[in-house]
N, C-alpha and C positions, 0 to 999 in steps of 0.2 A: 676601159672607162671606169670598171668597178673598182678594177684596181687604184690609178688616179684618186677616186676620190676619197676611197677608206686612207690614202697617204695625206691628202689633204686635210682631214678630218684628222687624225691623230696629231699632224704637224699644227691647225688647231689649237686643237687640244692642248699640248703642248705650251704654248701660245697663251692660253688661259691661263691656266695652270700657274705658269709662272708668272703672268701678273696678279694672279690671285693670292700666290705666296708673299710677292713682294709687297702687295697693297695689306699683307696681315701681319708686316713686320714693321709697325710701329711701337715705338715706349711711353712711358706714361709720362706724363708730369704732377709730383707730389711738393704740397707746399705743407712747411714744419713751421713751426715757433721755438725758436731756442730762449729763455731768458737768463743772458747770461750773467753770473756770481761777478766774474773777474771786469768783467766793463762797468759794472757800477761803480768803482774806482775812474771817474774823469773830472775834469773843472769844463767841460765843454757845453753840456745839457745834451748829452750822449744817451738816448733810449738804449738799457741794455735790451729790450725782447727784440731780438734778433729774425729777419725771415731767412728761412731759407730753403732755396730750388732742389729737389731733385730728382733726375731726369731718369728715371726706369730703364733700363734697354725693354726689346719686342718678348724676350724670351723669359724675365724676371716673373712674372705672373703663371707662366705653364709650366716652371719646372722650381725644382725645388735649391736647385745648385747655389753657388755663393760665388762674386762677382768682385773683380777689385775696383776701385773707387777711383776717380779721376777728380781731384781740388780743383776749383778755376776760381781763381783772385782777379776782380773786375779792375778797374783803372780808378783814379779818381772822379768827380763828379759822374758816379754812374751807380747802377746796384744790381740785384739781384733780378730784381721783380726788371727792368730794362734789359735785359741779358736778354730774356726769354719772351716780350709783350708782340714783337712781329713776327715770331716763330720760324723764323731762319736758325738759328741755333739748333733747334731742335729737330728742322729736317735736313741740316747738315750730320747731326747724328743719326738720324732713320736711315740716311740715303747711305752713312759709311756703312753702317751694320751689314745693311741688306745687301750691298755691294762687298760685303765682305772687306771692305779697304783695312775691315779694325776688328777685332773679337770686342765683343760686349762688355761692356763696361757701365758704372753707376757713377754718373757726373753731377756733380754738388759744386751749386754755387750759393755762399753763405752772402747774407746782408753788408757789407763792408761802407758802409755811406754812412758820413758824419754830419752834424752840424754846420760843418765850417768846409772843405774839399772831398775827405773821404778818407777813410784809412792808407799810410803809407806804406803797413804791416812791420810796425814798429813799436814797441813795448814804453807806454807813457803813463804816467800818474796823472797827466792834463787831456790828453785828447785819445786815449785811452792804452791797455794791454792787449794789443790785436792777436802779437803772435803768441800770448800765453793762451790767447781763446782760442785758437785754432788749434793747437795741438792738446791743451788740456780740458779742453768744452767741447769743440768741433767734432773731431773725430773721435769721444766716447759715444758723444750721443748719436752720432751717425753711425755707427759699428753697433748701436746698442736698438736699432730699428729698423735697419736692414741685413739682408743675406749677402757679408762683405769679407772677403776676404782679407781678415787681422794680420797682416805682416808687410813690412815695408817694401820686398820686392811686387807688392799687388797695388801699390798707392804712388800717382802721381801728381805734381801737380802742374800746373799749365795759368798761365799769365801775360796780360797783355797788359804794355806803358806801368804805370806804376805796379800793377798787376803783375807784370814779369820780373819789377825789380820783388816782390815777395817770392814772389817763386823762385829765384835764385836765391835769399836769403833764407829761405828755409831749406833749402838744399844744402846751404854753408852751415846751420846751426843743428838742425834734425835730419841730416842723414840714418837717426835710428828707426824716424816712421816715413821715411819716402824715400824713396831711391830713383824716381825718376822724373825730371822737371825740364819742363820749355817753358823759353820765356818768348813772346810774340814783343819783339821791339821793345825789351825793356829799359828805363831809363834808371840815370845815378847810377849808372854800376861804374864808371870813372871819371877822370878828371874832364871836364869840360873843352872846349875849344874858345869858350867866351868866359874870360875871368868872374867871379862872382859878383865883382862891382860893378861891371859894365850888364850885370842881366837885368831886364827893364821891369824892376822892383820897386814900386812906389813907398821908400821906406817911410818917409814924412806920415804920408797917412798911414800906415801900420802904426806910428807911434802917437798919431793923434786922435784916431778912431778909439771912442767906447765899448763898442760890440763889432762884432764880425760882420755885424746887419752892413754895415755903413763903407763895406770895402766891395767896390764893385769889379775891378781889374781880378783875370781869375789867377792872373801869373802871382800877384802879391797875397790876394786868399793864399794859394799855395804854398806860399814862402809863409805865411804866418802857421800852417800846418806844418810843417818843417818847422820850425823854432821850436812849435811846442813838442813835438816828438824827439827832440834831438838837444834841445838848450831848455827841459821844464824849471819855472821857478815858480814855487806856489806861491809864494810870497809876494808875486810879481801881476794885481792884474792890471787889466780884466781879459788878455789873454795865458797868464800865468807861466810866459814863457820871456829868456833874455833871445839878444837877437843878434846877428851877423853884423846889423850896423847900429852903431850905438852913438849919442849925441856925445862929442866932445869939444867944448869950448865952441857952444853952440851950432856946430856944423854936424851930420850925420856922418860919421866916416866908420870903415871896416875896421869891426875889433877883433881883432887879430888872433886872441887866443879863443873866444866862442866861434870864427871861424875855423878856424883848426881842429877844437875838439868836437864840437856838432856837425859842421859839413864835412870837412876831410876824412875826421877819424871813426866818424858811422855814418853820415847818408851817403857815401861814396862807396861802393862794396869793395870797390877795389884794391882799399886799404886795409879788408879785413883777410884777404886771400890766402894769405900764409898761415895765418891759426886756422883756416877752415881748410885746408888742402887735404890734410886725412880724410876729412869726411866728404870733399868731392871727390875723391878720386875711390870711393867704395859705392858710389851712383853707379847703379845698369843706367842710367843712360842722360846725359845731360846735353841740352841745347839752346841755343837763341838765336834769333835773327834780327835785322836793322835793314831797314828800308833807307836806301842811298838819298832819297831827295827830301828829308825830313828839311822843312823850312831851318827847324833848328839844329844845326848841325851838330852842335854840342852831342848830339846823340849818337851820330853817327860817328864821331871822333870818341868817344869814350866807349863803344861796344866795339872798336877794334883794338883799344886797349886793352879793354879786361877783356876778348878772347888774346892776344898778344901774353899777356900776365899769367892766363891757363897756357898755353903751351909751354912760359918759363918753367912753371911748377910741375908741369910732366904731367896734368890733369886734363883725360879723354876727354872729348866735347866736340861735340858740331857748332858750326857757327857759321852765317851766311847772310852775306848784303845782299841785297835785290833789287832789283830797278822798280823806282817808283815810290810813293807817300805812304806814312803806317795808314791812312785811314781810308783806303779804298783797297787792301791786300788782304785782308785775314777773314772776314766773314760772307765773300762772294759763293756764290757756287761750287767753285773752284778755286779760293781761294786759298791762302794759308792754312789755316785751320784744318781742311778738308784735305789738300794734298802735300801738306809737310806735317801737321802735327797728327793725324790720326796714323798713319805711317808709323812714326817714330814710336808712337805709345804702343804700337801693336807689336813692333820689333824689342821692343823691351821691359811691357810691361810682365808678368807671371799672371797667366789668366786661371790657371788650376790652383785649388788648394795644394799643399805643401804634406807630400804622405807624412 
């Protein structure tokens, strides 16, 4: 009987023990102000003071060690401060840690929310320089007030819907400060399934609206943050940007050549493949996925191209349709995020400094 229960008491113990460990493996959450130099450069009414998240692992406060960073580029219409307000994010990261699913890591989500849709992470004189902020703002000042490991194999970034399409374009332009990037169903990376004419774009009211205030459809918002990042004309407002479709002989019809050089030849990644194939194919580790039942299928047709376009170019990468909608997959329990991206980032990120 004595025996029994000193075994019962240990297993216990035991028992305790390890919910005690795991209940004191939580991270913190630290809110920054960045005000940034290079986005006062907009025609938008673009606040440069920038917020931004970041999310401690359990272990950053008891030890003295240095930790590589994880980027996360939100979608349009969303931000920072929404990422993290019903605290699922955050104990999707407790629960990876503590489960060991991922080594520790320091996850930064900056402000990316505009005026008008939200950053598309594209470099504009009108709606503003995203990806000069992030490489030349973002990640000094985050390296310059945390214990981060400075070198590109410790820095990943991670993106969802527009959000993944920056994560792969920064993957194509600075492979010298990231080397490993998932994109969660990201869009624009290729040609479409629905010609650009036929997408239900209210151009009339783009060209007869004042202000941005007075466009309520969020597909045309859209489209008019796309013009400006991709077609800027300062000379042009009160959006300061030319457009896809242009008034000719009184009708709106597709003009031809700001078609081709604004959508095709940059918000299409897919066009940019070949000058950036050096610098994907020196990524530890590249990825994206597309959910098959996207209403829009545009999406799902153009992430089997541009993975298709990487295998042409001989450029490593995972890629994976899955059954079901991008907006019930990635932030569940068990979701994407949890059991494909922390995975991946664990299998590739460099968690030690570099002897």
């Amino acid at each position: 009987m004595i025996k029994t229960q000193f075994v019962f008491l240990l297993l216990l113990s035991l028992v305790l023990n390890t919910a005690i460990a795991q209940e004191l493996k939580h991270g913190s959450l630290v809110t920054e102000k960045l005000n940034s130099v290079v986005l006062r450069e907009n025609r938008t009414g673009l606040d440069p003071n920038r917020t931004i998240k970041i999310y401690l692992p359990p272990g950053y406060e008891r030890t003295a060690k240095s930790y590589p960073v994880v980027y996360y580029l939100h979608n349009f219409f969303w931000s920072a401060e929404k990422a993290f307000e019903d605290g699922k994010l955050i104990k999707l990261l407790d629960r990876g840690f503590t489960d060991e699913v991922v080594k520790e890591f320091i996850f930064v989500a900056a402000d990316f929310s505009t005026p008008t849709t939200g950053s598309i992470y594209e470099n504009s004189p009108v709606s503003g320089r995203w990806l000069d902020f992030i490489v030349g703002e973002l990640l000094p000042f985050i390296d310059g007030k945390f214990r981060t490991i400075r070198h590109r194999d410790s820095r990943a970034l991670v993106g969802d819907f527009f959000g993944g399409r920056g994560a792969l374009k920064l993957a194509m332009i600075h492979a010298d400060l990231f080397s490993v990037s998932y994109a969660m169903h990201p869009v624009a990376t290729g040609t479409g399934y629905t010609p650009l004419n036929k997408v239900q774009v209210d151009w009339k009211k783009i060209h007869q609206a004042s202000s941005i205030a007075e466009i309520e459809n969020g597909t045309t918002k859209l489209f008019v943050t796309i013009c400006q990042a991709f077609l800027p004309n300062l000379n042009r407002p009160p959006f300061y940007c030319d457009y896809f479709m242009e008034p000719d002989q009184g009708e709106l019809k597709v003009h031809v050549e700001n078609t081709r050089k604004g959508y095709f030849d940059q918000f299409l990644l897919i066009d940019s493949l070949d000058e950036a194939a050096v610098n994907l194919k020196s990524m530890r580790g590249l990825a994206f996925d597309w959910a098959r039942f996207d209403p829009n299928q545009s999406h799902v047709y153009s992430n089997q191209a541009f993975s298709r376009k990487l295998e042409d170019l001989g450029i490593e990468h995972e890629a994976e349709e899955y059954r079901g909608d991008p907006w019930n997959q990635n932030w569940t329990d068990n979701g994407r995020f949890y059991s494909r991206v922390l995975p991946f980032l664990n299998r590739h990120l460099i968690f030690e400094n570099p002897k």
